[in-house]
C-alpha positions in Angstrom: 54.6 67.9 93.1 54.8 70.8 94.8 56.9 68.6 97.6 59.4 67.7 95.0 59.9 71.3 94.3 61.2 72.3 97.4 63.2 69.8 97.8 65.4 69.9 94.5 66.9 73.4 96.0 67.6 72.0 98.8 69.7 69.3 97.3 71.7 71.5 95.2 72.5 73.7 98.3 73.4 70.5 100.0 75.6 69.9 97.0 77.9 73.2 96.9 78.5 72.8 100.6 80.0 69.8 100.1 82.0 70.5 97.3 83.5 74.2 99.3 87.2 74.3 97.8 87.5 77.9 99.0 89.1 79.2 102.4 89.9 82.2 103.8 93.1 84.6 104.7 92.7 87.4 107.3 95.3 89.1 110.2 96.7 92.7 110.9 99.6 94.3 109.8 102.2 96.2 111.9 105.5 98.0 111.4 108.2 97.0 113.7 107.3 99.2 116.8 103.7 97.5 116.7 101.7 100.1 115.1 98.6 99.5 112.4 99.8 100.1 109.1 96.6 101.4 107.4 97.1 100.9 103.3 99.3 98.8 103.2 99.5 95.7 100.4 99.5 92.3 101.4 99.7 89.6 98.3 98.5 85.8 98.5 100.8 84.5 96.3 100.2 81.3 95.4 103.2 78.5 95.4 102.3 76.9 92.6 101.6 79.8 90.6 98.8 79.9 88.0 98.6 83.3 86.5 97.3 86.4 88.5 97.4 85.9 91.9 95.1 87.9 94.7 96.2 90.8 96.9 94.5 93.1 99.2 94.8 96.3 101.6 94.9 97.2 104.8 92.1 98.8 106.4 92.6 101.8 108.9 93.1 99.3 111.6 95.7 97.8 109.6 93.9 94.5 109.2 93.2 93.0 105.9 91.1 89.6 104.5 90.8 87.2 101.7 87.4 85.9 102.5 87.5 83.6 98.7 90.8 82.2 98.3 91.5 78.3 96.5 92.9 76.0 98.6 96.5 75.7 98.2 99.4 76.8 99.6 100.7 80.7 99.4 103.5 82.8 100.2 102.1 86.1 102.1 103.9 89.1 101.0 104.0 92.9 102.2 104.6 96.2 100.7 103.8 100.1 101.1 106.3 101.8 98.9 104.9 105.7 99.9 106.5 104.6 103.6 109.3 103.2 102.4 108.6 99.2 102.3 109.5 98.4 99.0 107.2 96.1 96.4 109.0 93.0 96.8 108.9 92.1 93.0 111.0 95.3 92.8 113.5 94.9 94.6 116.2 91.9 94.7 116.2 89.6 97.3 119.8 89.4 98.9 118.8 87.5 101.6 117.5 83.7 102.4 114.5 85.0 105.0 112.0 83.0 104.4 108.9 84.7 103.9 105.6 83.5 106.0 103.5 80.2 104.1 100.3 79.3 104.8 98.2 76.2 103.5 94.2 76.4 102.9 92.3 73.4 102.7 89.3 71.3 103.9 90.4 70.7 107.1 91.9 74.2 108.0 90.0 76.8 105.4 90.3 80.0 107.2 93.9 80.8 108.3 94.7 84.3 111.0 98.5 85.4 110.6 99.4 88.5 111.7 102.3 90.2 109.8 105.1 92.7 110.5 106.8 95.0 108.8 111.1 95.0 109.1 113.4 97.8 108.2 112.6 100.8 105.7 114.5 100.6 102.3 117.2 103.2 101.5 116.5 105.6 99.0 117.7 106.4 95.2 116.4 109.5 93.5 118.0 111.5 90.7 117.8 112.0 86.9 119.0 110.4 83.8 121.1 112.1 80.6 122.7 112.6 78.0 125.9 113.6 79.0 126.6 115.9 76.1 123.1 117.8 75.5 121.8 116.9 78.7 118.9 115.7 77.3 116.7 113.4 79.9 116.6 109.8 78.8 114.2 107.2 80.2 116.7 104.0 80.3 116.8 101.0 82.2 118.1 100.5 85.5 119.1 97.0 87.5 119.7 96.1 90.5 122.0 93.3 91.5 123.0 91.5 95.2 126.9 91.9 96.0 126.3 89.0 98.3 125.1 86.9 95.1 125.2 88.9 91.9 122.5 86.2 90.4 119.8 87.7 92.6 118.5 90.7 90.8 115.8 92.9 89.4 115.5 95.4 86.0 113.3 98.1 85.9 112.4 98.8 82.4 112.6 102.6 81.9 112.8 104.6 84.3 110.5 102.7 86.0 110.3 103.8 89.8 107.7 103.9 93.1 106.8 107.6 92.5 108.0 108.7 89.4 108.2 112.4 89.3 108.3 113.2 85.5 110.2 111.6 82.5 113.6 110.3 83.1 113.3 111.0 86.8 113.6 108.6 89.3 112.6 107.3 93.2 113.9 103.9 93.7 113.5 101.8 96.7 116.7 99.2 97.8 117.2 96.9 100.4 118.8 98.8 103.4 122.0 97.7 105.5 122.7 95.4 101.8 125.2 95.9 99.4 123.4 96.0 96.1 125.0 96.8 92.8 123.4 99.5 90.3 123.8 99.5 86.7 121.7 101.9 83.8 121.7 101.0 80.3 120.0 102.3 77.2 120.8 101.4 73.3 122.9 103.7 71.9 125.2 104.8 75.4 127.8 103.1 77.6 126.4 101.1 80.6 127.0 103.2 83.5 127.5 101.9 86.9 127.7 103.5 90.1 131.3 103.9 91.8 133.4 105.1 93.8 136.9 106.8 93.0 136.2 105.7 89.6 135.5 101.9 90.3 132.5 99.9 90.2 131.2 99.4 93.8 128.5 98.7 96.2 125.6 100.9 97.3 124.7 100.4 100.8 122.1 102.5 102.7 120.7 102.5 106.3 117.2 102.6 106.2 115.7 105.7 105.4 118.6 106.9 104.2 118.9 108.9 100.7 121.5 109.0 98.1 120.6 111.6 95.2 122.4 110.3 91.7 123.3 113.2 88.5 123.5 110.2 86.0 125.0 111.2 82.8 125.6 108.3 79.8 127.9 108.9 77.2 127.2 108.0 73.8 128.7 104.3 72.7 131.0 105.8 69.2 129.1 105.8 65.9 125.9 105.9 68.0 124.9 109.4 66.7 121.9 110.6 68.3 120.9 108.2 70.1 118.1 109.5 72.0 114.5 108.1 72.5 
């Protein structure tokens, strides 16, 4: 009896070893001169998505690990807004760089890739108003690729990395790409940035800051239109 008890543990140990369908993600994390990047994001996005999907950070070393991932196949992702590497779900993608894959599975469950940060973004920061009262309103802003205007991204409200107060805004955009910018609210014109008085392009070297006074002027009959 007491034989057949210590082997029934045994056999269910023997059981979940077998049946592992977990692997494991782990590298370091540099910016473009080669440096750690300590706190920096790093998302396992799965390619056949199924709901949530897992990220991590770096440590002060600038490594990071997913010691319990499914196996599968996932697109590795970077972002540290607070240095100027934008989320990439908030930002469009204007360009066709592929973006590093990796592929988990019983025969290779514990993938090393090492990752590197490009260029910084450019930088939008400025307020939102009514253009009569002055009034701040929190509207919605997009962002849209000149080199294909069907690549783009809404932020609803003044939605922005670092958001100082209500109606104020930080935005991150791709630098050296042109990238169209348009703020909307019920109740006011759309507004668009331009130039001489027609619609045109942002484009900002990295790093770079451009500080935008919008002011929206009430659509007629709109009254007072608000939030």
């Amino acid at each position: 009896m007491l034989l057949n008890r210590l082997i029934l543990p045994l056999v269910l140990l023997t059981g979940v070893s077998f049946g592992q369908d977990y692997g494991s993600l782990s590298g370091a994390v540099t910016d473009k001169s080669g440096i750690a990047v300590s706190g920096a994001t790093v998302y396992a996005v799965p390619i056949k998505p199924a709901g949530a999907f897992p990220k991590t950070k770096t440590d002060a070393d600038g490594r990071y690990i997913f010691e319990r991932l499914p196996y599968g196949g996932y697109t590795v992702l970077l972002a540290k807004p607070s240095e100027g590497y934008p989320d990439p779900f908030y930002v469009p993608k204007c360009n066709d760089t592929k973006e590093p894959e990796i592929e988990l599975s019983e025969e290779n469950p514990n993938v090393k890739l090492d990752l590197g940060f490009g260029e910084k973004a450019g930088v939008l920061v400025g307020t939102v108003a009514d253009a009569d009262s002055g009034k701040p309103i929190d509207a919605n802003s997009e962002l849209r690729c000149l080199s294909d205007p069907s690549r783009s991204v809404t932020m609803f409200g003044t939605l922005t990395y670092d958001t100082l107060t209500f109606a104020q805004f930080k935005v991150l955009v791709p630098s050296n790409t042109s990238v169209f910018m348009t703020v909307r609210q019920r109740g006011y014109e759309e507004w668009r940035f331009t130039q001489n008085g027609v619609a045109a392009p942002i484009l900002l070297a990295p790093g770079e800051t451009l500080i935008l006074d919008i002011k929206l002027k009430r659509t007629a009959g709109a009254g007072d239109a608000t939030p």
